[in-house]
C-alpha positions as CSV (number, residue, x, y, z in Angstrom):
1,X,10.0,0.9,4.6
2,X,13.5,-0.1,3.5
3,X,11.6,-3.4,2.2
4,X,9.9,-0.9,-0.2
5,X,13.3,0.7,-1.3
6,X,15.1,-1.8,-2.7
7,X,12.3,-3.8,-4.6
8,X,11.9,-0.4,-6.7
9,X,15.7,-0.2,-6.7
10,X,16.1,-3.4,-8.2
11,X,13.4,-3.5,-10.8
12,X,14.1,0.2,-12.2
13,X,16.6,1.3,-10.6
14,X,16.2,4.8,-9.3
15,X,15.4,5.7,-5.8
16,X,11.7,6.7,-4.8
17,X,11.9,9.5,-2.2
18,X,8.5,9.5,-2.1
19,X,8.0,6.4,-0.3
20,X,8.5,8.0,3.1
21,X,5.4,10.1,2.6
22,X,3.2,7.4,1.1
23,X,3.9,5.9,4.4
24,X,2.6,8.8,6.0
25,X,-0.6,8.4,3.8
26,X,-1.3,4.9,5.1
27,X,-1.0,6.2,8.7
28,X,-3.3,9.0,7.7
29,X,-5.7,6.6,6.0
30,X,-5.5,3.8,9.4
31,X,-6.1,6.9,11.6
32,X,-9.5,7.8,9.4
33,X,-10.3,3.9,9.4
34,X,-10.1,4.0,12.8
35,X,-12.4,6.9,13.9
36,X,-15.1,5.9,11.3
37,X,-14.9,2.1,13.0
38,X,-14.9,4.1,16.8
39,X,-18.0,6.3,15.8
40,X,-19.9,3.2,14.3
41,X,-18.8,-0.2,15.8
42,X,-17.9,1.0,19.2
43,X,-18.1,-2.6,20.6
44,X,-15.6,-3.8,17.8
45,X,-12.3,-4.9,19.8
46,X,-9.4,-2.4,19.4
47,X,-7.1,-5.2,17.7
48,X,-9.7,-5.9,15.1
49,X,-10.2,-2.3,14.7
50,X,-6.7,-2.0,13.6
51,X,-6.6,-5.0,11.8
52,X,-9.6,-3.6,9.7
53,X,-7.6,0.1,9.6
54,X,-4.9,-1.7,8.1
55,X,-6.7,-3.9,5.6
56,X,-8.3,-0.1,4.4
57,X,-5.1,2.1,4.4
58,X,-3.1,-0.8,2.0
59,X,-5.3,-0.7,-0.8
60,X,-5.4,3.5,-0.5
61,X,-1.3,3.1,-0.6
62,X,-1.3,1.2,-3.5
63,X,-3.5,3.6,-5.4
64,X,-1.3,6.3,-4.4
65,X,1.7,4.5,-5.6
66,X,0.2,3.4,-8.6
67,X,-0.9,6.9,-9.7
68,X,2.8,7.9,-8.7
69,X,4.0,5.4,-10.8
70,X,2.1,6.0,-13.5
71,X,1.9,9.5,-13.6
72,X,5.5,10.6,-12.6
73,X,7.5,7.6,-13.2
74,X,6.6,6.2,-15.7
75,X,7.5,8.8,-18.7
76,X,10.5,9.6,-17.4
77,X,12.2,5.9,-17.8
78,X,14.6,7.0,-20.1
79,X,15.3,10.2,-18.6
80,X,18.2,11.5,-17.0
81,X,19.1,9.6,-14.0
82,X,18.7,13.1,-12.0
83,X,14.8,13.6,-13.5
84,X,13.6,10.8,-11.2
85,X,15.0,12.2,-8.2
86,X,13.6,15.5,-8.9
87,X,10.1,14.3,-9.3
88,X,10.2,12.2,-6.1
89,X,11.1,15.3,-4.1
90,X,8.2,17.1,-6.2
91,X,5.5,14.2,-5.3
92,X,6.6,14.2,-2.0
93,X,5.5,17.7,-1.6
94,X,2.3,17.5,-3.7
95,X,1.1,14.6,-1.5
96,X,2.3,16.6,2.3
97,X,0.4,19.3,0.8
98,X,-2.8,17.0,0.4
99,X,-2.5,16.0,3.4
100,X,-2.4,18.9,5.3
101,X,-5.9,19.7,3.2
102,X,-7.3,16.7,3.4
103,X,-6.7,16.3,7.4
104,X,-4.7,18.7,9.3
105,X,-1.6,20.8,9.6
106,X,-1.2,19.7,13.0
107,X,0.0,16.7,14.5
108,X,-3.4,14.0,15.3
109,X,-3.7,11.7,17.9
110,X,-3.7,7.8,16.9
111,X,-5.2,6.0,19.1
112,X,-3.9,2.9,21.2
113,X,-5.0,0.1,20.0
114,X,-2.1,-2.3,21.4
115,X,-0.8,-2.8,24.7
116,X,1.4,-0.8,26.3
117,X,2.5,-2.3,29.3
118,X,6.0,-3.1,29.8
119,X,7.1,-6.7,30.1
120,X,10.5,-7.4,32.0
121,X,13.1,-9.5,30.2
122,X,14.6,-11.9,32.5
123,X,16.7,-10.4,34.8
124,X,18.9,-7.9,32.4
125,X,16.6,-5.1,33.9
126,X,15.0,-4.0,30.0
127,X,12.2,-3.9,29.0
128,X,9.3,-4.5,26.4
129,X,5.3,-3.5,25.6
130,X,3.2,-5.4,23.7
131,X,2.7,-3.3,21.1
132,X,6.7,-3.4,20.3
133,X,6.2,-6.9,20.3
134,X,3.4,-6.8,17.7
135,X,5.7,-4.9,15.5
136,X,8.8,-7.0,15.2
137,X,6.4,-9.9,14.6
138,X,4.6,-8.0,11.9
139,X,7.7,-6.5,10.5
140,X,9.1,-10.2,10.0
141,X,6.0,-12.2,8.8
142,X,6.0,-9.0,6.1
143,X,9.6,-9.8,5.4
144,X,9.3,-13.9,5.1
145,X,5.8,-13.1,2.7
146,X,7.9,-10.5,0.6
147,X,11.0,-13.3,0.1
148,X,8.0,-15.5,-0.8
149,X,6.6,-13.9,-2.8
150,X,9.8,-12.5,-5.2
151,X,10.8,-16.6,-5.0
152,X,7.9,-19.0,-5.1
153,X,4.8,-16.8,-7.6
154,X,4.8,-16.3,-10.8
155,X,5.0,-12.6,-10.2
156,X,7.9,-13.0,-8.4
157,X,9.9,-14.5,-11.2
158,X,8.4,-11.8,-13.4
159,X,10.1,-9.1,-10.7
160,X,13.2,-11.2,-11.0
161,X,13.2,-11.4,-14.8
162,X,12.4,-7.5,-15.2
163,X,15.0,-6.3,-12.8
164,X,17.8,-8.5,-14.5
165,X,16.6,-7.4,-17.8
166,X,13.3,-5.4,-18.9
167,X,13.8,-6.1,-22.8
168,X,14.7,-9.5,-22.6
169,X,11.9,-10.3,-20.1
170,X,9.0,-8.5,-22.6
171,X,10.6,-10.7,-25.7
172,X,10.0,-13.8,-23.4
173,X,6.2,-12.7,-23.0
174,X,6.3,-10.6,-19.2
175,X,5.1,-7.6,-19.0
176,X,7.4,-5.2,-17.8
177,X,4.4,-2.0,-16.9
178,X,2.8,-4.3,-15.1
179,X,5.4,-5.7,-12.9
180,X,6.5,-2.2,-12.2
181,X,3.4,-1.3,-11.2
182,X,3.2,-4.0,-9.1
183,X,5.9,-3.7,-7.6
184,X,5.5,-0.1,-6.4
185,X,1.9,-1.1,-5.4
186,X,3.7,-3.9,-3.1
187,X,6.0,-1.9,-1.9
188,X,3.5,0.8,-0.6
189,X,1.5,-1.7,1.1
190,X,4.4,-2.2,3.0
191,X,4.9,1.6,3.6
192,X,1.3,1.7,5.1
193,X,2.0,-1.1,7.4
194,X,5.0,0.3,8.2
195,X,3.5,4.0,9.1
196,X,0.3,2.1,11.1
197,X,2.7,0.5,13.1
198,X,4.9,3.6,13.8
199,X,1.7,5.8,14.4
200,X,0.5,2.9,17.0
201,X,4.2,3.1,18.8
202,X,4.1,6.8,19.2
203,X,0.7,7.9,19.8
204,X,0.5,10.1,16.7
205,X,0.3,11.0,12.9
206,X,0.5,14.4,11.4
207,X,1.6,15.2,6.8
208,X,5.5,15.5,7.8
209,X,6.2,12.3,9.4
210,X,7.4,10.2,6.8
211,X,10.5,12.1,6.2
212,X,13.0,11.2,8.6
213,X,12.2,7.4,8.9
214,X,11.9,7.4,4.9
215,X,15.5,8.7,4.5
216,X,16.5,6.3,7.9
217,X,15.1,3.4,5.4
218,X,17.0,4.9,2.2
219,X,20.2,4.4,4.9
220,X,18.8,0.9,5.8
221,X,18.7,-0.4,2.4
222,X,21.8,1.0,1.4
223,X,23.7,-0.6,4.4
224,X,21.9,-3.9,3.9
225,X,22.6,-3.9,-0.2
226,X,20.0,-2.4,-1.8
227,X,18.4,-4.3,-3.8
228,X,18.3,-7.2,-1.2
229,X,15.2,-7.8,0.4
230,X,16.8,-9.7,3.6
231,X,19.4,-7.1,3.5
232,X,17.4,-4.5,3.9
233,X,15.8,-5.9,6.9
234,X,19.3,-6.5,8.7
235,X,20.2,-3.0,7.5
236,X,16.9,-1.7,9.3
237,X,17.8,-3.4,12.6
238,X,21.6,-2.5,12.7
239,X,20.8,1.3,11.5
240,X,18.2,1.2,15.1
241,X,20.7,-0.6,17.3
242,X,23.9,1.8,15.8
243,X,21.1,5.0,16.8
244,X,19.8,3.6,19.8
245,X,23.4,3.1,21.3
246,X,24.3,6.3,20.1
247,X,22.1,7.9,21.9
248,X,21.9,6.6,25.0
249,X,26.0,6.4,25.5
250,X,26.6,9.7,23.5
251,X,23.0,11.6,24.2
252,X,19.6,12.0,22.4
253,X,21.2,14.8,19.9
254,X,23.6,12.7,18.7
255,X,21.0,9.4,18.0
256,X,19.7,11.0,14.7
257,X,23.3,11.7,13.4
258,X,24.3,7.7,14.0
C-alpha cells in the first residue's frame, strides 16, 4: 500500500487518501472472483482460485484509479495544494458508499484459500502459517518488479523524467497524462494485491477496511521517505515491528497508537 503512496507522491506530488479504499475495492472484487469461481469451477484448486481472483480484482483497481485520476485529479493540478486532499477524502467516501450498495454494509466472509497451519521456527518458540508466508513473498516479488520497473522500462524512465520535471519531460516528447495515469493504475494494482492478501490473513472484507491500513501506509511511506520505493517497503516493516512490540509489551490498545 505504502508502494502505492509514494509513486503518486513522487510523480505529482500530493497525497492520494483514497488509496486505502481502492484497496478495499480490490478485496471486494477478489471476494466476488472468488464466489463466481466456487459456484462454477468447484474442482478448481483454492490457490488457483485466488490466483485467478487476483488477476480479476487488478484490472477493476486500475479502472477505479484511472477514473479517479481522471476525473478528480486531474483538473485540479494546478489547484491549491489543500483541493487535492479534499477531493481524496471526498472519493474515499463516494467509493465506501458504492460499496456498501454494490455488496454489503456488513462485514463478508473471504474465504481461505491459503494455509493456515502454523509452522515452528527453530527452537525460539514463534511461529508462522503458510498463508503469512505467501504474503511476505508476494509483498517482495511486488517490491523487486516495481524497482524494475521505475529502472529498467521505458515507462519507468518516463515516471522518472515526469516526477523530476513534468514540462521539461513533455518538451523532450513523454507524455506526462499518460504516465500519471499510469502510474496511479500501477499503484492500485498494488492496492488490490495488497487488500487480497489482507482479506486472505484475516478471514474477512467489508466497505470500511481500507482506512486504518491506508493511513498505516501514509505513516510507512513517510517514515521510509516518501517518494522511495525501497523506503517505503522498510518503512512498512519497521511501522509493524514498532506496533507489534507495542502491543504485546504495552497491550493491544496501545498497538494502533505506535
Amino acid at each position: 500500500i505504502a508502494l502505492g503512496y509514494t509513486m503518486v507522491y513522487g510523480i505529482l506530488g500530493i497525497i492520494n487518501f483514497a488509496h486505502g479504499d481502492v484497496l478495499m475495492v480490490g478485496a471486494m472484487s477478489a471476494l466476488t472472483a472468488i464466489n463466481f469461481l466456487q459456484k462454477y469451477f468447484p474442482n478448481l484448486p483454492d490457490w488457483l482460485t485466488l490466483v485467478f481472483a487476483l488477476l480479476f480484482a487488478m484490472p477493476v483497481c486500475a479502472i477505479v484509479a484511472y477514473t479517479i485520476e481522471r476525473v478528480a485529479y486531474r483538473p485540479l493540478r494546478n489547484a491549491p495544494r489543500l483541493a487535492p486532499l479534499i477531493t481524496a477524502i471526498g472519493v474515499s467516501i463516494v467509493l465506501q458508499t458504492l460499496a456498501m450498495m454494490i455488496w454489503s454494509r456488513n462485514p463478508l466472509t473471504f474465504p481461505q484459500l491459503l494455509p493456515s497451519n502454523p509452522i515452528d521456527i527453530g527452537s525460539t518458540g514463534a511461529t508462522i502459517t503458510g498463508k503469512e508466508i505467501v504474503i511476505i513473498l508476494v509483498s517482495i516479488l511486488v517490491m523487486v518488479g516495481l524497482i524494475l520497473l521505475v529502472n529498467r522500462t521505458k515507462l519507468g524512465r518516463a515516471m522518472r523524467a515526469t516526477a523530476e520535471n513534468q514540462r521539461v519531460a513533455g518538451l523532450m516528447g513523454v507524455n506526462p497524462n499518460f504516465v500519471i495515469s499510469a502510474t496511479f493504475m500501477i499503484g492500485a494494482a498494488m492496492a488490490a494485491v495488497a487488500g487480497v492478501m489482507m482479506a486472505t490473513n484475516y478471514g474477512n472484507a467489508h466497505f470500511y477496511m481500507g482506512f486504518i491500513p491506508g493511513l498505516k501506509a501514509f505513516t510507512a511511506a513517510v517514515l521510509g521517505g516518501i517518494g522511495n520505493l525501497a523506503g517505503a517497503m522498510v518503512g512498512g516493516m519497521l511501522l509493524g515491528l514498532i506496533e507489534a512490540l507495542g502491543a504485546g509489551y504495552i497491550g493491544d490498545l496501545t498497538g494502533g497508537v505506535f
